[in-house]
PDB file as gemmi writes it, atoms N, CA and C in Angstrom:
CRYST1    1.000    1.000    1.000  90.00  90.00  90.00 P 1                      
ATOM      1  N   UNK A   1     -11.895  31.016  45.390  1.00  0.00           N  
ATOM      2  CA  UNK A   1     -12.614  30.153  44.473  1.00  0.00           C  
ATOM      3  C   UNK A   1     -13.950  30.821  44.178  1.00  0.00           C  
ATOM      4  N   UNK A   2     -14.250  30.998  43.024  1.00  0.00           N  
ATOM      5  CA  UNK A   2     -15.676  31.477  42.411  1.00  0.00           C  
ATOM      6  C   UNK A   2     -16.453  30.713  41.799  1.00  0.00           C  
ATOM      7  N   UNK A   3     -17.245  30.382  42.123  1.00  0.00           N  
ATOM      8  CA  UNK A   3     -18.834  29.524  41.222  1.00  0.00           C  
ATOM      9  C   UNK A   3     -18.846  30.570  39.590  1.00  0.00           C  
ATOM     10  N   UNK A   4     -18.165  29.738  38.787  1.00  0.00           N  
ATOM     11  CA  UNK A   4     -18.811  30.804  37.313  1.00  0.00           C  
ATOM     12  C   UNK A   4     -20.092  30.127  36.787  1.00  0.00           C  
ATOM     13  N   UNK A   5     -20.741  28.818  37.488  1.00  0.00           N  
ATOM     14  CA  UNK A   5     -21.155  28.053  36.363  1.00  0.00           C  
ATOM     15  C   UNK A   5     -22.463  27.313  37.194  1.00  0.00           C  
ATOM     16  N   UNK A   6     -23.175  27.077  36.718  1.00  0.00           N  
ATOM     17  CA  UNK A   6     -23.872  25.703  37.576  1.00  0.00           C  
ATOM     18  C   UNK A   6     -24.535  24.719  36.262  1.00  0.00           C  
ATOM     19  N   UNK A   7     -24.699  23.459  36.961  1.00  0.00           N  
ATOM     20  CA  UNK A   7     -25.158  22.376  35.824  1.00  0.00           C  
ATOM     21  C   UNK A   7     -25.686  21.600  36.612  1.00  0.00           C  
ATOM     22  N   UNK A   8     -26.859  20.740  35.786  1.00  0.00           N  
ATOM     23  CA  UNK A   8     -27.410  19.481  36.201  1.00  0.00           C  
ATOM     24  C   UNK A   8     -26.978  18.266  34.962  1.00  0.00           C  
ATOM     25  N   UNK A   9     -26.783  17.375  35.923  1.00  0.00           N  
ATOM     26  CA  UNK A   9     -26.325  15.903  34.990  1.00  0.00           C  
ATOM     27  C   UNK A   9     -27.200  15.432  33.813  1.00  0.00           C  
ATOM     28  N   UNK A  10     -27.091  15.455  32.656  1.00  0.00           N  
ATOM     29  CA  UNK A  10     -28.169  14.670  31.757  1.00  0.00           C  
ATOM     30  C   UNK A  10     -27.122  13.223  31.472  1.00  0.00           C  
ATOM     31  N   UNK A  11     -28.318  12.422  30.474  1.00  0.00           N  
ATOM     32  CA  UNK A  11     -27.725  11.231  30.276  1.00  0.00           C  
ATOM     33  C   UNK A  11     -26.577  11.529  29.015  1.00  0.00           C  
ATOM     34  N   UNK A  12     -25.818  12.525  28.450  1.00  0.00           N  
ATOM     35  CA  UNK A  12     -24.121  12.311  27.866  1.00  0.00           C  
ATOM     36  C   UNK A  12     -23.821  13.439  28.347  1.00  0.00           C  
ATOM     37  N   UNK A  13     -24.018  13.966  29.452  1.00  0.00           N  
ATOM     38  CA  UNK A  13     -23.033  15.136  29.636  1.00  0.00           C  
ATOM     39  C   UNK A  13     -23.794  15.952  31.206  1.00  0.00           C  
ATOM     40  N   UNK A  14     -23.584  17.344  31.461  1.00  0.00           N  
ATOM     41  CA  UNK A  14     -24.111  17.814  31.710  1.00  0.00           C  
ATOM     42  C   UNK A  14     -24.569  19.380  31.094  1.00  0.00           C  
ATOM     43  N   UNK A  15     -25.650  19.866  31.590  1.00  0.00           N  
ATOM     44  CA  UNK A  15     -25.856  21.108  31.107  1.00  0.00           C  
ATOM     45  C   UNK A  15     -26.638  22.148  32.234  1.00  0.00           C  
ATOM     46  N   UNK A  16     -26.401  23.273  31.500  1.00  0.00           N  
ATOM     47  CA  UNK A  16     -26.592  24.770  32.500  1.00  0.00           C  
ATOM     48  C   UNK A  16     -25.792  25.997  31.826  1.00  0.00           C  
ATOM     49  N   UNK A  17     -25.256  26.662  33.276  1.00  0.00           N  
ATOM     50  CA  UNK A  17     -25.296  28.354  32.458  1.00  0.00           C  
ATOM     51  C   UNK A  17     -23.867  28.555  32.834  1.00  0.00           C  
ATOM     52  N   UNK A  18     -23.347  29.287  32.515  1.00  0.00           N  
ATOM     53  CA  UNK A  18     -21.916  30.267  33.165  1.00  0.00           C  
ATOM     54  C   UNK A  18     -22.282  31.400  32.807  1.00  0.00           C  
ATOM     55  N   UNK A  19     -21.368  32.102  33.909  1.00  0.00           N  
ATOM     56  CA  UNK A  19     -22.185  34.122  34.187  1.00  0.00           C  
ATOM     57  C   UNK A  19     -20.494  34.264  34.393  1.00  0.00           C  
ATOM     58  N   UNK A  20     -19.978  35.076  34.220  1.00  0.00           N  
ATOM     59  CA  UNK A  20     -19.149  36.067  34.621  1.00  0.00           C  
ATOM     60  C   UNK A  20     -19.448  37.308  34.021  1.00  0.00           C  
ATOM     61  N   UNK A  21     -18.455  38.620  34.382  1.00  0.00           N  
ATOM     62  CA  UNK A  21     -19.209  39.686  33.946  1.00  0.00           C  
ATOM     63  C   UNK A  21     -18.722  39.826  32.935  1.00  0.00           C  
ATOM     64  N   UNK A  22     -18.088  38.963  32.094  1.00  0.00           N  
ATOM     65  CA  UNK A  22     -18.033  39.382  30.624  1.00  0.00           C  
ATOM     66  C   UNK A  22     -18.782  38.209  29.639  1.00  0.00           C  
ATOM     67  N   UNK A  23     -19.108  37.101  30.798  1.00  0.00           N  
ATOM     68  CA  UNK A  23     -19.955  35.873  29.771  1.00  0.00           C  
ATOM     69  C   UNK A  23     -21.287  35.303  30.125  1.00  0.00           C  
ATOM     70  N   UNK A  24     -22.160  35.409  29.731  1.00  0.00           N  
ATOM     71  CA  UNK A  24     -23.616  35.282  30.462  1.00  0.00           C  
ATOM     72  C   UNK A  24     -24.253  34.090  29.140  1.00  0.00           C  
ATOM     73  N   UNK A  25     -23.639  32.736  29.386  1.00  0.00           N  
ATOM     74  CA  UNK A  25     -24.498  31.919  28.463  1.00  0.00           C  
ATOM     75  C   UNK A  25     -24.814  30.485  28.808  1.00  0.00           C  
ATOM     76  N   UNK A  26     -25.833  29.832  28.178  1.00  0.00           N  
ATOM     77  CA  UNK A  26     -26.345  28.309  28.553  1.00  0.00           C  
ATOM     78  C   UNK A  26     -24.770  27.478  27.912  1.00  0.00           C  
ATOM     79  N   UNK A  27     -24.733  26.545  28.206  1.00  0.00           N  
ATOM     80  CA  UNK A  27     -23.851  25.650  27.851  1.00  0.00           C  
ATOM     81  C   UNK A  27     -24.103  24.082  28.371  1.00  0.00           C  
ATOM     82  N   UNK A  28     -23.455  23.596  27.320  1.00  0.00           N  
ATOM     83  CA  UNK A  28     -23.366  21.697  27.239  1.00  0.00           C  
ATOM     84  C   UNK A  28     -22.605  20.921  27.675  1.00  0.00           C  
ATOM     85  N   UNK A  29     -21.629  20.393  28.489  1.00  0.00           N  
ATOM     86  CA  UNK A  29     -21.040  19.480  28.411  1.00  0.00           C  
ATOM     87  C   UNK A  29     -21.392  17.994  27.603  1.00  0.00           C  
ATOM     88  N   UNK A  30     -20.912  17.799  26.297  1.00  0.00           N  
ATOM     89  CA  UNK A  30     -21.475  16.561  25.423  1.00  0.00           C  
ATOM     90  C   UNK A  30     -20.545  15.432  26.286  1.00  0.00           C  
ATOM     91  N   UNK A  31     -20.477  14.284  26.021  1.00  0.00           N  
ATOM     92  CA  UNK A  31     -19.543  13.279  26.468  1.00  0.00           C  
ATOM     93  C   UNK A  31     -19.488  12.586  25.006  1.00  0.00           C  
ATOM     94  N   UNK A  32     -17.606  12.402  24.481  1.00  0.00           N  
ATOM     95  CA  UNK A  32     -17.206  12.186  23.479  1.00  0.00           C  
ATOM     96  C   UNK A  32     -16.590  10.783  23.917  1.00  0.00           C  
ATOM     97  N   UNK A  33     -16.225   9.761  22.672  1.00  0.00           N  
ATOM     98  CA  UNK A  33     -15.481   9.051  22.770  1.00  0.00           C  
ATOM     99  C   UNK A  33     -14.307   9.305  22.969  1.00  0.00           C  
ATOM    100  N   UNK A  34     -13.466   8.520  23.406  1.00  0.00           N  
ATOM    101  CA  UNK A  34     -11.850   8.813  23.631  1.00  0.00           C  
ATOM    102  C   UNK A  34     -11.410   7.862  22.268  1.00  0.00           C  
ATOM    103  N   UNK A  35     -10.431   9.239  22.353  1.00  0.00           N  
ATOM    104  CA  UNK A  35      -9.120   8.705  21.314  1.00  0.00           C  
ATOM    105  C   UNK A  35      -7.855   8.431  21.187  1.00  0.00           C  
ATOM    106  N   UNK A  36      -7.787   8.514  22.846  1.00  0.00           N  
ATOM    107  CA  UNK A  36      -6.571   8.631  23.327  1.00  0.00           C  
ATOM    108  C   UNK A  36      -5.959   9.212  24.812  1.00  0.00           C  
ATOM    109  N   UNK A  37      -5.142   8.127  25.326  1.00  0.00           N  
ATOM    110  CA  UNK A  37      -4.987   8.986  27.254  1.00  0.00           C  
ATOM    111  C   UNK A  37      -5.316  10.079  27.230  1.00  0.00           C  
ATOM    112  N   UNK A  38      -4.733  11.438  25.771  1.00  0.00           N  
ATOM    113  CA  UNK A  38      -5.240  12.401  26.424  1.00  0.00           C  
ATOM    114  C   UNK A  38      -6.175  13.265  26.074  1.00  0.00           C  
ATOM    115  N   UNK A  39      -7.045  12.381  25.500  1.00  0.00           N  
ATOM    116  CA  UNK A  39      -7.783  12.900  24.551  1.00  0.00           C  
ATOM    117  C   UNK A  39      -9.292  13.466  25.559  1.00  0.00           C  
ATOM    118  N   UNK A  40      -9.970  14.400  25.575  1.00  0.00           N  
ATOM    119  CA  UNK A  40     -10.940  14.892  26.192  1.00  0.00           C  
ATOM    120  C   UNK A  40     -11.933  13.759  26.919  1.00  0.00           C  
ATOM    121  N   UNK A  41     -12.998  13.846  27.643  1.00  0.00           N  
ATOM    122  CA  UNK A  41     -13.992  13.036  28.130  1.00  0.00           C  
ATOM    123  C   UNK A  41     -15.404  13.918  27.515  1.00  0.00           C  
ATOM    124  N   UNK A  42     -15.249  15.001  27.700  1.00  0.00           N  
ATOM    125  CA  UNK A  42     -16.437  16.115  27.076  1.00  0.00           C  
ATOM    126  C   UNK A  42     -15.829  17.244  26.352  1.00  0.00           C  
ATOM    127  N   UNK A  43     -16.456  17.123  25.673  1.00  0.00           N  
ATOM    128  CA  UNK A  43     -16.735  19.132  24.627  1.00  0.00           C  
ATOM    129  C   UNK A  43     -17.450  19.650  25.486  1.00  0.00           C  
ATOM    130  N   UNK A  44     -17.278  21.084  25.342  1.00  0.00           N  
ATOM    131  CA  UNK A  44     -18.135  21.718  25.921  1.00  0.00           C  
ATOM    132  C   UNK A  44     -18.523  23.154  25.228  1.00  0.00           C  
ATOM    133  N   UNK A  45     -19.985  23.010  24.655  1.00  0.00           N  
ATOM    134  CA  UNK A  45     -21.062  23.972  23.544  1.00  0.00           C  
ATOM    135  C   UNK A  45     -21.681  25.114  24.312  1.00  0.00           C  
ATOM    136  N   UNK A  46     -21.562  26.228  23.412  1.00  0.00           N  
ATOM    137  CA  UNK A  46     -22.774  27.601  24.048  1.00  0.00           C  
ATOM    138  C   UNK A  46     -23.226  27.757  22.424  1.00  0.00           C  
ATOM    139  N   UNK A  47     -24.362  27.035  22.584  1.00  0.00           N  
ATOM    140  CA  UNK A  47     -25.552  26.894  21.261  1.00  0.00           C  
ATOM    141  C   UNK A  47     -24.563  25.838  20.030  1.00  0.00           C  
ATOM    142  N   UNK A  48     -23.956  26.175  19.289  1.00  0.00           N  
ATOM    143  CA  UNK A  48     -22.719  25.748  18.280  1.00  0.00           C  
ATOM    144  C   UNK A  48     -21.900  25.496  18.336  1.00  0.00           C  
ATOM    145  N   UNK A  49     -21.274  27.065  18.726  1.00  0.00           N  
ATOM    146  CA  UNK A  49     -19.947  26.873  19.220  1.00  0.00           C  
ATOM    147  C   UNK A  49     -18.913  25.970  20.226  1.00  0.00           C  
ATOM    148  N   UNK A  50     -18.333  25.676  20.249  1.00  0.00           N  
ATOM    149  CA  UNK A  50     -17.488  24.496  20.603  1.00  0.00           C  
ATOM    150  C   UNK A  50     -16.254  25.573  21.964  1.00  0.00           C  
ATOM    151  N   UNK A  51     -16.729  25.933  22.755  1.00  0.00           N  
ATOM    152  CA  UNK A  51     -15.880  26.574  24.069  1.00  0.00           C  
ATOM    153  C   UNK A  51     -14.940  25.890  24.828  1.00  0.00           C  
ATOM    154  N   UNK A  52     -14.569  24.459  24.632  1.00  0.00           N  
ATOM    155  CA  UNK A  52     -14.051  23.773  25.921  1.00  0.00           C  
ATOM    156  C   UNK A  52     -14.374  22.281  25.584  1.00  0.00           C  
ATOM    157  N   UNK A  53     -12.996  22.095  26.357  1.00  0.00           N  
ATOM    158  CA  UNK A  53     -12.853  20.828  26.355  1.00  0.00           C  
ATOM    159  C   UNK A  53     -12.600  20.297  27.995  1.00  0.00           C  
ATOM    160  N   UNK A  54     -12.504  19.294  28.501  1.00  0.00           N  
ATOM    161  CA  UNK A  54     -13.549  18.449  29.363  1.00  0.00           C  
ATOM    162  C   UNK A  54     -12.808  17.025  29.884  1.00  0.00           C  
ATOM    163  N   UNK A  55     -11.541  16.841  31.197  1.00  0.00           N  
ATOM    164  CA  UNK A  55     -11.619  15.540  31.552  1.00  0.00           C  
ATOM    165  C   UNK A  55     -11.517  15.046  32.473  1.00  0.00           C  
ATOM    166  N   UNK A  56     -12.392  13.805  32.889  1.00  0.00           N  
ATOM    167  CA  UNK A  56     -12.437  13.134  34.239  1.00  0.00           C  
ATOM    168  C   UNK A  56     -11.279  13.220  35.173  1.00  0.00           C  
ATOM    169  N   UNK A  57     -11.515  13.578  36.346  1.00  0.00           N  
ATOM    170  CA  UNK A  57     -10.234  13.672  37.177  1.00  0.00           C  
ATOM    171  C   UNK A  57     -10.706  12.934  38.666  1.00  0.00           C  
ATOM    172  N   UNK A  58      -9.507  12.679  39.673  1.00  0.00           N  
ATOM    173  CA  UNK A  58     -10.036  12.954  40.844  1.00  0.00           C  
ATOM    174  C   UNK A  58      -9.086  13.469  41.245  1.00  0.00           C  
ATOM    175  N   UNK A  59      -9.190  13.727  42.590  1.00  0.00           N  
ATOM    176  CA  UNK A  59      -8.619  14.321  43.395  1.00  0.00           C  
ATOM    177  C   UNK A  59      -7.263  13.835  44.728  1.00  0.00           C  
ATOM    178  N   UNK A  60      -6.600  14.493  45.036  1.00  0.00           N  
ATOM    179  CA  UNK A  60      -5.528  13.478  45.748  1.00  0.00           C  
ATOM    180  C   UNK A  60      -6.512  12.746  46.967  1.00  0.00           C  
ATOM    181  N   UNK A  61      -7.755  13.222  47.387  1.00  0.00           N  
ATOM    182  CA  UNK A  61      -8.588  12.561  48.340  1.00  0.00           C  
ATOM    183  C   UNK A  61      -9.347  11.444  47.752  1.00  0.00           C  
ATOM    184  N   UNK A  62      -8.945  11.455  46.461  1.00  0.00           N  
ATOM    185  CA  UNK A  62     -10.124  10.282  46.182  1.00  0.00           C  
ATOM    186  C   UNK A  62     -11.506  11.071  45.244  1.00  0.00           C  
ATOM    187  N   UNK A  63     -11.816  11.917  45.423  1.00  0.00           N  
ATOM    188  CA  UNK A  63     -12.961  12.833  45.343  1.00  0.00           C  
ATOM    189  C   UNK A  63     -12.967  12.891  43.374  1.00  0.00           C  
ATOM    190  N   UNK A  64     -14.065  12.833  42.913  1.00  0.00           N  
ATOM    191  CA  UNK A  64     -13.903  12.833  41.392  1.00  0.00           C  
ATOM    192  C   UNK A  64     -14.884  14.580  41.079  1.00  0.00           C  
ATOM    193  N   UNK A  65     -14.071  14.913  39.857  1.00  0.00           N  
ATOM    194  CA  UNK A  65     -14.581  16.283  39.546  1.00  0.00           C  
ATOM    195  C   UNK A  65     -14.173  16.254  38.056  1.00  0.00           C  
ATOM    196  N   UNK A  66     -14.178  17.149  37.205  1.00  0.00           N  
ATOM    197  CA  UNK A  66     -13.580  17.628  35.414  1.00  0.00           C  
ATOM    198  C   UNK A  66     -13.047  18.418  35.909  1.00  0.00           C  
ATOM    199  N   UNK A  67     -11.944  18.566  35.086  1.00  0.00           N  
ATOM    200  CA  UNK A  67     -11.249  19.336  34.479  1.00  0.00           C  
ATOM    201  C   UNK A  67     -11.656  20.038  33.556  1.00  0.00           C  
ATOM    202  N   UNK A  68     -11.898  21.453  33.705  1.00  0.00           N  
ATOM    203  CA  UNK A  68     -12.153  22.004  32.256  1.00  0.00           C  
ATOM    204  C   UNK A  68     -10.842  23.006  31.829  1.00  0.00           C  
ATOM    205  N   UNK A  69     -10.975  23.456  30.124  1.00  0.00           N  
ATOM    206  CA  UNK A  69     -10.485  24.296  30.085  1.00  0.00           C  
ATOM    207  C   UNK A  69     -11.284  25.008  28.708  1.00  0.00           C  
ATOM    208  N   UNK A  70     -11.656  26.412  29.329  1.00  0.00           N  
ATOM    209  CA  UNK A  70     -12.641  27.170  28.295  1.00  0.00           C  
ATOM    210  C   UNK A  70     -11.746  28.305  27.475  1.00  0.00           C  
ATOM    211  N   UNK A  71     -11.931  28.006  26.141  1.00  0.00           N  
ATOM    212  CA  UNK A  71     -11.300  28.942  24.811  1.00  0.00           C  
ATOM    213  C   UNK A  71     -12.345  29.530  24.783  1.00  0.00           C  
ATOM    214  N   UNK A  72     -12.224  30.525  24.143  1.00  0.00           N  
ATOM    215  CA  UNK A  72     -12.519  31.562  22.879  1.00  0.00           C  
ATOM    216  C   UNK A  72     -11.584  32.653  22.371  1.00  0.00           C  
ATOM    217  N   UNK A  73     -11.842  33.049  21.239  1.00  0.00           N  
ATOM    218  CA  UNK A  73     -10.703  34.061  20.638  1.00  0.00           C  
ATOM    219  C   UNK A  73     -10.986  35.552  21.465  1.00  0.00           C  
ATOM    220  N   UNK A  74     -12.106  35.822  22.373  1.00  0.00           N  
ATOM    221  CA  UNK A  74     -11.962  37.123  22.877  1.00  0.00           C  
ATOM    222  C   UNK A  74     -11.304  36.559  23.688  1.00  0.00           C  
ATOM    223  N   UNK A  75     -11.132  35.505  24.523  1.00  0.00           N  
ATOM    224  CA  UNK A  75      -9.988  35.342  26.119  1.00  0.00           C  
ATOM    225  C   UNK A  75      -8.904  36.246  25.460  1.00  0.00           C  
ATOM    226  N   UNK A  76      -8.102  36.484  26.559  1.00  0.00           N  
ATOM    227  CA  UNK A  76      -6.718  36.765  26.599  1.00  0.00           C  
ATOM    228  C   UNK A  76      -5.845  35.051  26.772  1.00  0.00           C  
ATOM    229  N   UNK A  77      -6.701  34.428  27.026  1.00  0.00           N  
ATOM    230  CA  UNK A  77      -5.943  33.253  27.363  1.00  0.00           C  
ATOM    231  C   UNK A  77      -6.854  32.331  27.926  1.00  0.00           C  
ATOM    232  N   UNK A  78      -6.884  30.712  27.986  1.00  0.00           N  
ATOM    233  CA  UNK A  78      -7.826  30.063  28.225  1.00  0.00           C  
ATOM    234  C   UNK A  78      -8.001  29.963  30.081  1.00  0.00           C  
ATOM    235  N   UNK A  79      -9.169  29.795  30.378  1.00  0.00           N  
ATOM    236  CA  UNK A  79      -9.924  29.824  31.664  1.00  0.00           C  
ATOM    237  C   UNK A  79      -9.672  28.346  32.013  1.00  0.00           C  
ATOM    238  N   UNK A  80      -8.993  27.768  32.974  1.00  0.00           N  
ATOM    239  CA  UNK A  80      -8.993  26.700  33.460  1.00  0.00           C  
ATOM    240  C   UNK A  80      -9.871  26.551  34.904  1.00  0.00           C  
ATOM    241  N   UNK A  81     -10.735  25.338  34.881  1.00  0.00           N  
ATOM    242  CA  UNK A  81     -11.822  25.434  35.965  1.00  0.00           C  
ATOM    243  C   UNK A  81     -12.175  23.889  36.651  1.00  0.00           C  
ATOM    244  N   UNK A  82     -12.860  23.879  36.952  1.00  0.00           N  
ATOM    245  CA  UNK A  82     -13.330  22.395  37.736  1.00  0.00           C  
ATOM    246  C   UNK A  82     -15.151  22.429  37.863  1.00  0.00           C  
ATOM    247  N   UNK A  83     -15.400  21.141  37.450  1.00  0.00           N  
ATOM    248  CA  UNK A  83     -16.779  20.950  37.218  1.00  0.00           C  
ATOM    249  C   UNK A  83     -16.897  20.191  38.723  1.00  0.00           C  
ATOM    250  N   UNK A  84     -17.550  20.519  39.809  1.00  0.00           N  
ATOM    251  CA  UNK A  84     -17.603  19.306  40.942  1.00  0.00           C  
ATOM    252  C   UNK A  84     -18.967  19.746  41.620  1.00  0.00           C  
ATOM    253  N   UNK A  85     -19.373  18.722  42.476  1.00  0.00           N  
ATOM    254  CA  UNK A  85     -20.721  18.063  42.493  1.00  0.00           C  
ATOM    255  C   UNK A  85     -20.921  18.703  43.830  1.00  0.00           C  
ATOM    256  N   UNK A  86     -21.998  19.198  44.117  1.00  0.00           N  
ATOM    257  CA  UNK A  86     -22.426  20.500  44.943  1.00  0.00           C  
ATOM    258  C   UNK A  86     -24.026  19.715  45.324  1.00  0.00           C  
ATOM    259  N   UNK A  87     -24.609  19.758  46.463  1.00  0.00           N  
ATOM    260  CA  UNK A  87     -25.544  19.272  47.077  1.00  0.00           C  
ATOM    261  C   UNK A  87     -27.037  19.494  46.328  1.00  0.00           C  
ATOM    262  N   UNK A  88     -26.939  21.017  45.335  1.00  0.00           N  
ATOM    263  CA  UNK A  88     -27.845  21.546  44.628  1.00  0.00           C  
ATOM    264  C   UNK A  88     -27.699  20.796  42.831  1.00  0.00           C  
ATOM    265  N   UNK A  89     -26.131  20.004  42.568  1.00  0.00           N  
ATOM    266  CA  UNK A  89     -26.210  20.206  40.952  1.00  0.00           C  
ATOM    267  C   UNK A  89     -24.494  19.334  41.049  1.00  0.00           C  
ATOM    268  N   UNK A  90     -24.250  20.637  40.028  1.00  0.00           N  
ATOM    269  CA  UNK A  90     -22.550  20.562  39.886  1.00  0.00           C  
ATOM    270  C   UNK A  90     -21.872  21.999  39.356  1.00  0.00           C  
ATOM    271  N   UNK A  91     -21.313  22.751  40.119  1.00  0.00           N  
ATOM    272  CA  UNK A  91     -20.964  24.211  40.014  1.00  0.00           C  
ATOM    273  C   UNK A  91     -19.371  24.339  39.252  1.00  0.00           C  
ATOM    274  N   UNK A  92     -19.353  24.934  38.305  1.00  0.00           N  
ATOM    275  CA  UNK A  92     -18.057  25.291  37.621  1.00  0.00           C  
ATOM    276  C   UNK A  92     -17.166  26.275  38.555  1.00  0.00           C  
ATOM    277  N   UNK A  93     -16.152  26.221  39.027  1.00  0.00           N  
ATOM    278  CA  UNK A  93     -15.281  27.244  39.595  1.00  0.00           C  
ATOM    279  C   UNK A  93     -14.347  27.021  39.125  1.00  0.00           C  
ATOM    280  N   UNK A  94     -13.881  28.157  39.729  1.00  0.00           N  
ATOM    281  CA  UNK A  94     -12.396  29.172  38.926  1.00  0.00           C  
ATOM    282  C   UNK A  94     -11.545  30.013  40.162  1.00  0.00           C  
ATOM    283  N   UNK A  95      -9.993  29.419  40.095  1.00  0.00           N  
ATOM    284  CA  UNK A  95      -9.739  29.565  41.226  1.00  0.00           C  
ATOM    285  C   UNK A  95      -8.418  30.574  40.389  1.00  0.00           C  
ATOM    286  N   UNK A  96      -7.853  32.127  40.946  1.00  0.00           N  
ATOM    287  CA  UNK A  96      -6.463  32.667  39.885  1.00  0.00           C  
ATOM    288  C   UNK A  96      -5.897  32.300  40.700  1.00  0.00           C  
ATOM    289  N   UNK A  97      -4.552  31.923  39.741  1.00  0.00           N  
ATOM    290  CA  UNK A  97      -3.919  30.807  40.207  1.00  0.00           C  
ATOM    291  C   UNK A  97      -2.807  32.238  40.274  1.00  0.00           C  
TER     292      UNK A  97                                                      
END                                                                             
């Protein structure tokens, strides 16, 4: 498991940075209305652009975290990750599956 990300909670979302060695940028988690069971809980922005989408989960312990999953057209394929709550914030990781 790797930390790509860290964030602090604002009031619709959260926000902070993700680093890997090919992505070094600030980013948003917005919080959207739902439109549907499966419709997102957050977008997720680096300045404009629209990277990811965003939804409430928990865990078979009970434990609540996001679901993310981050696009862009350079991926080879989208980055699936977990937003969960860390003593300092809330750290994005990425586990290859």
């Amino acid at each position: 498991m790797s930390i790509i990300g860290t964030f602090t909670k604002q009031n619709d979302g959260f926000q902070g940075n993700i680093e890997t060695l090919t992505i070094k940028t600030k980013a948003n988690f917005v919080s959207v209305e739902k439109s549907g069971d499966k419709a997102p809980d957050f977008r997720l922005y680096a300045g404009k652009a629209e990277i990811g989408a965003a939804w409430s989960s928990k865990s078979k312990e009970g434990k609540a975290y996001i679901s993310v999953k981050l696009d862009d057209p350079s991926f080879a394929a989208p980055i699936l990750c977990r937003l969960v709550e860390s003593d300092k914030g809330h750290n994005l990781v990425w586990t290859r599956q």
